[in-house]
C-alpha positions in Angstrom: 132.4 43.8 76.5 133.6 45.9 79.6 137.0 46.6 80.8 137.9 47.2 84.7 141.3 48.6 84.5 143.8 47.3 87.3 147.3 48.6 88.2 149.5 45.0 87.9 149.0 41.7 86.1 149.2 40.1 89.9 145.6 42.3 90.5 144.2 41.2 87.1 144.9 37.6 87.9 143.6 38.0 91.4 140.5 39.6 89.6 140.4 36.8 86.9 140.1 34.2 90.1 137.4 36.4 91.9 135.3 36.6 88.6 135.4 33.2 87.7 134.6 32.2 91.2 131.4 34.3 91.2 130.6 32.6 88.1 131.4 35.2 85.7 133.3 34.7 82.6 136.1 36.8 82.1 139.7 37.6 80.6 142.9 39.2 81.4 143.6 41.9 78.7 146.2 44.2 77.7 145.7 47.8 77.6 147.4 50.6 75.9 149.0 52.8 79.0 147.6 55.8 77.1 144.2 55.1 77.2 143.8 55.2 81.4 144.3 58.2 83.6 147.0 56.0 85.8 148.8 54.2 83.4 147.1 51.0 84.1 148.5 48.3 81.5 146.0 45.2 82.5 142.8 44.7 82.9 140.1 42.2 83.0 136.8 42.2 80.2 133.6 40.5 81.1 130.4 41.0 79.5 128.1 44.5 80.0 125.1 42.5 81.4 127.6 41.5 84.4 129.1 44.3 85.4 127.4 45.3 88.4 127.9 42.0 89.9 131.1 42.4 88.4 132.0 45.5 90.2 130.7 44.2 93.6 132.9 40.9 93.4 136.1 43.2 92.9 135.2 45.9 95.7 134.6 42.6 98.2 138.3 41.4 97.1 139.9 44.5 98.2 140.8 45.2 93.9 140.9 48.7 93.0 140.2 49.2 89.6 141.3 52.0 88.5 139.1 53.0 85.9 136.2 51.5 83.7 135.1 51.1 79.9 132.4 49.8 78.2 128.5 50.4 79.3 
């Protein structure tokens, strides 16, 4: 799985919406402040093979992710 990072559960349901509506599969998660460079507490995981698309959909919806795991 891979994580984009966002800054407020309002942005990771935003992303959750944009995901879903580009037919990708995905999940709001919670993250442990310690693990991001900018505190970010929520995030949303979709699978590896996606995340290009991924990325794309949340760049087009104005959601700054603030940082990235997985792949």
């Amino acid at each position: 799985m891979c994580v984009s990072a966002l800054k407020s559960m309002t942005d990771a349901q935003r992303a959750r919406r944009a995901l879903r509506g580009a037919g990708i599969a995905c999940e709001i998660v919670n993250l442990d402040r310690g693990i991001t460079r900018r505190g970010c507490a929520y995030g949303v995981s979709y699978s590896c093979g996606a995340k290009s698309t991924a990325l794309a959909v949340l760049a087009r919806a104005g959601l700054d992710y603030g940082e990235f795991f997985g792949e």
